[in-house]
N, C-alpha and C positions, 0 to 999 in steps of 0.2 A: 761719040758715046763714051771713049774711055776718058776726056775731058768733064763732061757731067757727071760719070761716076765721082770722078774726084769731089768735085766740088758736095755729091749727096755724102761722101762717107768722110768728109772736112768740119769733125767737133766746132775747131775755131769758128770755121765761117758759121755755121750756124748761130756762134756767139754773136756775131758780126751783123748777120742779118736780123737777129730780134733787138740787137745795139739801136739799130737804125730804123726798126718797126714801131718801139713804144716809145719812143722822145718824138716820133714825125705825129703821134694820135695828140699823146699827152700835155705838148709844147701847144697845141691848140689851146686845150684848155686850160691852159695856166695864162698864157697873154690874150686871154680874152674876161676872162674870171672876171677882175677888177672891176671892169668897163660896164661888162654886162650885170653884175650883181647891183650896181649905182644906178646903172640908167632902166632898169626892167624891173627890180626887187627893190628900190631906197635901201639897200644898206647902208648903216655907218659902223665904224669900226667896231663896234658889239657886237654887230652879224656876221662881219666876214669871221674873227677872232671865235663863232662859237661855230663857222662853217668849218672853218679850219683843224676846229680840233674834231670834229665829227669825222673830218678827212682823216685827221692819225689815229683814233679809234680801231682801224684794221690794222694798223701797222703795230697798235701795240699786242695785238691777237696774232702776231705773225708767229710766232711760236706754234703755234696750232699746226703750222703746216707741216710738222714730224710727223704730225698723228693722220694727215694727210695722204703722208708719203707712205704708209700700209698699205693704202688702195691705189695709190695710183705712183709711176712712176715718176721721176724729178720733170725727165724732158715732158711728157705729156701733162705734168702739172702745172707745169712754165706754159705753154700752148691755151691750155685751157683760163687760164689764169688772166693770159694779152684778152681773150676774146670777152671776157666779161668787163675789162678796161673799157676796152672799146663799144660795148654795144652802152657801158653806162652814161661815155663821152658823149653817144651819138645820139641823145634822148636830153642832152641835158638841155637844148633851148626848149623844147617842148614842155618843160614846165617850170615857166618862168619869175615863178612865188617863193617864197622863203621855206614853207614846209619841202615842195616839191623841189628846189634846190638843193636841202640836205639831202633828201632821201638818193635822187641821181650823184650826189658828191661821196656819198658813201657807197653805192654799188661801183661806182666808176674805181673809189679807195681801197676794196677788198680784190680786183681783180691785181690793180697797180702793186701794192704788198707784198700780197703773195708771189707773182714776178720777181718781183727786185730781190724778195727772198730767196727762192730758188735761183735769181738766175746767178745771182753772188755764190751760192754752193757751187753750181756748175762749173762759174767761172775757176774759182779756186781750185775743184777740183781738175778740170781739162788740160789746166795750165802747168810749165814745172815753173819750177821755186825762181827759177834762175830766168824769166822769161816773164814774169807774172805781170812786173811791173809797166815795161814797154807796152805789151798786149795789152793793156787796163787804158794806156795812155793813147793807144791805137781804137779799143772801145770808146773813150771818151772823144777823139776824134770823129769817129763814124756818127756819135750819138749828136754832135756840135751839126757835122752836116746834115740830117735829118731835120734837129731844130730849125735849123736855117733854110732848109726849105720848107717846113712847117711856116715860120715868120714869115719867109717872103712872101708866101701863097694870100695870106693874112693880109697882107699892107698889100696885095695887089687889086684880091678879091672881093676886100671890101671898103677899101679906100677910091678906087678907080674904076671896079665893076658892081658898086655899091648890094653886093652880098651881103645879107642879113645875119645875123647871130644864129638862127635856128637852120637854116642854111651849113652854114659853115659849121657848125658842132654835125652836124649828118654826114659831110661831106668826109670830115674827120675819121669818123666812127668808123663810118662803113669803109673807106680805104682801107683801116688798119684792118677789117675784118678781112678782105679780100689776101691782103698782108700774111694774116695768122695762117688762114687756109691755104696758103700756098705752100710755105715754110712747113706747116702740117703735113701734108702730103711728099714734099718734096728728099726733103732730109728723111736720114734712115735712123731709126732711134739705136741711139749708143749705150755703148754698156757705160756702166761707173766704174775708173781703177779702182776703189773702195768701196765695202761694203758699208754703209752709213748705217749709225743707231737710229732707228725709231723710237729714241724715246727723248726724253727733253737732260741735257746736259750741260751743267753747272760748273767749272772747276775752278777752286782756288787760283788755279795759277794762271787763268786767263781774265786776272782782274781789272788789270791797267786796261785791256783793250776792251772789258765793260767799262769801265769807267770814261775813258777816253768818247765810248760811243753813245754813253749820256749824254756828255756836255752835246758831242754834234749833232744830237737830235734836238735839244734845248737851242742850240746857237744858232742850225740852219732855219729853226723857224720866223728868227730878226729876219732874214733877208726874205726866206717866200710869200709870208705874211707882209710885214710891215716896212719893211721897204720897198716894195712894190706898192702897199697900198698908198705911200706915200709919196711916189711918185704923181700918182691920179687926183689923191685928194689935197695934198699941198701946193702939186706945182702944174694941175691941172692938163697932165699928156692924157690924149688919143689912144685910142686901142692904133689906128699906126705909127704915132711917137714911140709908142712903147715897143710894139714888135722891130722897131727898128730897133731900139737900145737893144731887144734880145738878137736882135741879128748879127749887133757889133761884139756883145759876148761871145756867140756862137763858133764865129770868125777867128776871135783870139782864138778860141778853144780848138778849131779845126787846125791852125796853125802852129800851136804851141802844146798840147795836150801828149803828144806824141813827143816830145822833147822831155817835159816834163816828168815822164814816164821814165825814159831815160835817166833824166838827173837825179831821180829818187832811187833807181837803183845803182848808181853810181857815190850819191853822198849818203845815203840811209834815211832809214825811216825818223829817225830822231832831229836831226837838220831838218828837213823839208817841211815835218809839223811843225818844227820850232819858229819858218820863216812865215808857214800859213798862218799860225796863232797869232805874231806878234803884227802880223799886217792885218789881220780882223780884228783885233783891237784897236787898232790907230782906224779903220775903218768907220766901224758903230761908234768907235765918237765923233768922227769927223760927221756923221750921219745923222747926230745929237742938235752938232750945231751948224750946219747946211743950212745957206737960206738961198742960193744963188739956182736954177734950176739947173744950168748946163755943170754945174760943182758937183751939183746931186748928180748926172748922168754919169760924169766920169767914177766914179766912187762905186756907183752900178756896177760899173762894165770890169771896176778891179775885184769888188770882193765876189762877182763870179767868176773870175779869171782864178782866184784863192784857192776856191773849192774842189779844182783838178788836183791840186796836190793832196786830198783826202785818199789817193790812191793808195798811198804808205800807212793809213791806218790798216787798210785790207791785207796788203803785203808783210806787214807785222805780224798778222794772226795768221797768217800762211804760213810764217817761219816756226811759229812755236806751236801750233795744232799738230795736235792725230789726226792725220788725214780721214778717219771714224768717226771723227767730231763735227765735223765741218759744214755738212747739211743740217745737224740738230744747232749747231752753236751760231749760225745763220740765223735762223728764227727766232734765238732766244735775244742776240744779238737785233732783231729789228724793234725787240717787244721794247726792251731796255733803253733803246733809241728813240722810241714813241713812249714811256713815261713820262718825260716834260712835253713834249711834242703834243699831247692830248691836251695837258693843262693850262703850259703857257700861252697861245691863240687868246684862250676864252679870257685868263686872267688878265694880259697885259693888254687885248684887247679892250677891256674897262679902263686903264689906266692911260691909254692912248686918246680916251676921252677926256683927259684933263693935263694930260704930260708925255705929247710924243716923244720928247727929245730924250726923257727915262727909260720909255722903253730900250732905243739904243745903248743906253748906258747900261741898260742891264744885261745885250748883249754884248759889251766889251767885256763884262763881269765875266760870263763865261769865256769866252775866247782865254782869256787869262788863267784861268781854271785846269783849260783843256791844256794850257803852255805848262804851265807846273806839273800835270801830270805828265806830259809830252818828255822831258825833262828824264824821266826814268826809264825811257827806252834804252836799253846794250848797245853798245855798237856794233853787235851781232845778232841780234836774236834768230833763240833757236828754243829746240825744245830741252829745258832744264837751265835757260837763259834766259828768260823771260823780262827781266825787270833789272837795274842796276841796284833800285835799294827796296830792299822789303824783306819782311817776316818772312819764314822760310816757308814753304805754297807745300801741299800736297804733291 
C-alpha cells in the first residue's frame, strides 16, 4: 500500500504516464494517415495540405484554454482533453470520405491541443528549473517508447494479421480511453505551486521565445505534412515501410532523448538550437533534391532525431517566466505556433502540385530564420535576461 501511495501522489509519474498515453493513440494516427487518405479518400497533396491545416485550426484556438481553466482545473482539463483525442481517433475509419475525414481530424485536433497545452503548463510548472531539462528528455524517451509500440502493433497487425484500417483506428481509440480512465481515477489531483492567470498574457519581453515558436510551428509542418507525404507519394512505402521508418526514429529517440536532455542543460539553450537550426536546414534541402529512396529514409530518421532538442526552446521560457504566466503563456504560445501551422498545409500544399522540391526550400528558409533568432539567446537566461541584443522590453 505504501508503495501505491507513492506512486498515486508522484506529480512526475503522472507526467510520465500521459507521456506515454497520447504518442501510443496519436502515433496510430499519424503513420496511418498518408496511406489511408490515398487508398480510401484519393487525396492528392491539395487535400492532405487543406486536412492539415483543419488539423492546426485548434491549435491556433489554444489560447482559449485560459478561459477554460475558470471551470475546470489544469490536471482534469488535461484528462478530459486525452479522452476526446482518443474517442475522435477511434471514429476516424468510419468515415472514410474527405468531408467526414476533416470533421474526425478536427475533433480528434481539439482534444490533442488543448493536451499538449496544458500538459506543457504542468510540465513546466511540476518541474524545478534545474531538472526541467533531463525530465523533458526522460518524457521524450517514454513518449519514443509508446510510438514504438504504437508502430510495432501497426507493422504487425496489419502487415502479417491483415487488420484493417477501421480496425486499427478502434483499436487505437479505445485503448487510449481505457488509458485516460485509469490515470483518472488512479492519481490524486495536485495542487499548482503557482496560482496561474486566467486571463490571456502578452509580454514584451517574452518576444524571442514568440518568435522562436512561429518559425517551429511554420518549420515542423515541412516534416509532418510533406515529408511524410513524400515518402508515399514519391517513393512509394507501405503503411509498414513507413511505420518501420517511425520505429527506427523512435529507437533513436528512446535511446538518445534522455542524453540530450542532459546535454542541453549542460551546454545551454542557445548551442543546442544553434545545432538543431543548422542541421534542418542542410536537412529540407537535402530533401529538395533526394531522388534515391533509402537517401530519403535516412534524412527521415535525422530531422526527427533534431526535433528532441526543441527541449531548450521550453527550458528557455522556464528560465525567464513568472512562474504566474506559465499556463496563460502556454496557450498563447500554441496559438502563435499554429498561425503558419493553419496556412502553410493548404498553401504549399498547392505549390507541391507543381514544385515539391520548393516546398523544402521553403522549409530551410525557416530553419534559418529560427537560427538568427536562436542567436540571441544569453548564455544565461533568466528573468531581466532574456535576450543578448534588443530594445529595452517592459
Amino acid at each position: 500500500m505504501i508503495q501505491i501511495s507513492n506512486f498515486r501522489n508522484n506529480p512526475q509519474l503522472l507526467l510520465l504516464a500521459m507521456a506515454f498515453a497520447m504518442p501510443l493513440v496519436f502515433s496510430v494516427w499519424v503513420a496511418l494517415l498518408n496511406n489511408f487518405v490515398v487508398e480510401k479518400a484519393q487525396f492528392t497533396g491539395a487535400e492532405i495540405g487543406l486536412l492539415q491545416s483543419l488539423r492546426e485550426v485548434p491549435g491556433f484556438l489554444a489560447f482559449t484554454a485560459v478561459f477554460v481553466l475558470l471551470i475546470l482545473k489544469e490536471q482534469t482539463f488535461a484528462m478530459l482533453s486525452l479522452l476526446v483525442m482518443c474517442i475522435g481517433i477511434a471514429v476516424t475509419g468510419l468515415l472514410p470520405f474527405e468531408i467526414g475525414l476533416y470533421c474526425t481530424t478536427v475533433l480528434m485536433s481539439i482534444g490533442f491541443h488543448y493536451f499538449e497545452t496544458i500538459n506543457q503548463s504542468l510540465t513546466l510548472q511540476w518541474l524545478h528549473k534545474d531538472k526541467a531539462a533531463h525530465f523533458m528528455g526522460q518524457q521524450l524517451a517514454v513518449k519514443s517508447f509508446a510510438s514504438l509500440f504504437a508502430y510495432g502493433s501497426i507493422w504487425v497487425l496489419m502487415e502479417w494479421l491483415d487488420v484493417n484500417y477501421t480496425a486499427m483506428y478502434m483499436l487505437a481509440g479505445g485503448f487510449g480511453l481505457i488509458l485516460v480512465v485509469f490515470m483518472w481515477g488512479f492519481f490524486k489531483q495536485f495542487e499548482q505551486p503557482s496560482l496561474q492567470h486566467k486571463h490571456m498574457v502578452l509580454r514584451k519581453r517574452y518576444w524571442l521565445y514568440y518568435a522562436l515558436t512561429f518559425f517551429s510551428g511554420a518549420r515542423r509542418q515541412i516534416f509532418l505534412v510533406f515529408a511524410s507525404f513524400m515518402m508515399v507519394e514519391k517513393f512509394g512505402y507501405s503503411v509498414g515501410q513507413i511505420s518501420l521508418l517511425f520505429i527506427i526514429n523512435y529507437v533513436f529517440n528512446l535511446i538518445f532523448a534522455p542524453k540530450i536532455g542532459k546535454w542541453i542543460a549542460k551546454v545551454g539553450e542557445r548551442t543546442a538550437l544553434t545545432v538543431e537550426y543548422v542541421g534542418l536546414a542542410v536537412v529540407f534541402v537535402s530533401y529538395a533534391m533526394v531522388s534515391d529512396a533509402q537517401v530519403a529514409a535516412v534524412l527521415f530518421v535525422i530531422d526527427h532525431l533534431f526535433f528532441a532538442m526543441a527541449i531548450a526552446m521550453k527550458t528557455y521560457f522556464q528560465k525567464i517566466a513568472d512562474p504566474k504566466d506559465i499556463a496563460s503563456t502556454a496557450g498563447v504560445a500554441f496559438t502563435i505556433n499554429h498561425i503558419a501551422a493553419v496556412v502553410i498545409p493548404a498553401l504549399l500544399g498547392i505549390l507541391w502540385l507543381s514544385s515539391p522540391s520548393a516546398v523544402f526550400y521553403i522549409g530551410a528558409g525557416f530553419a534559418v530564420c529560427s537560427l538568427i533568432l536562436a542567436l540571441n539567446i544569453p548564455d544565461e537566461p533568466q528573468d531581466g535576461s532574456e535576450f543578448r541584443f534588443s530594445l529595452k522590453a517592459d
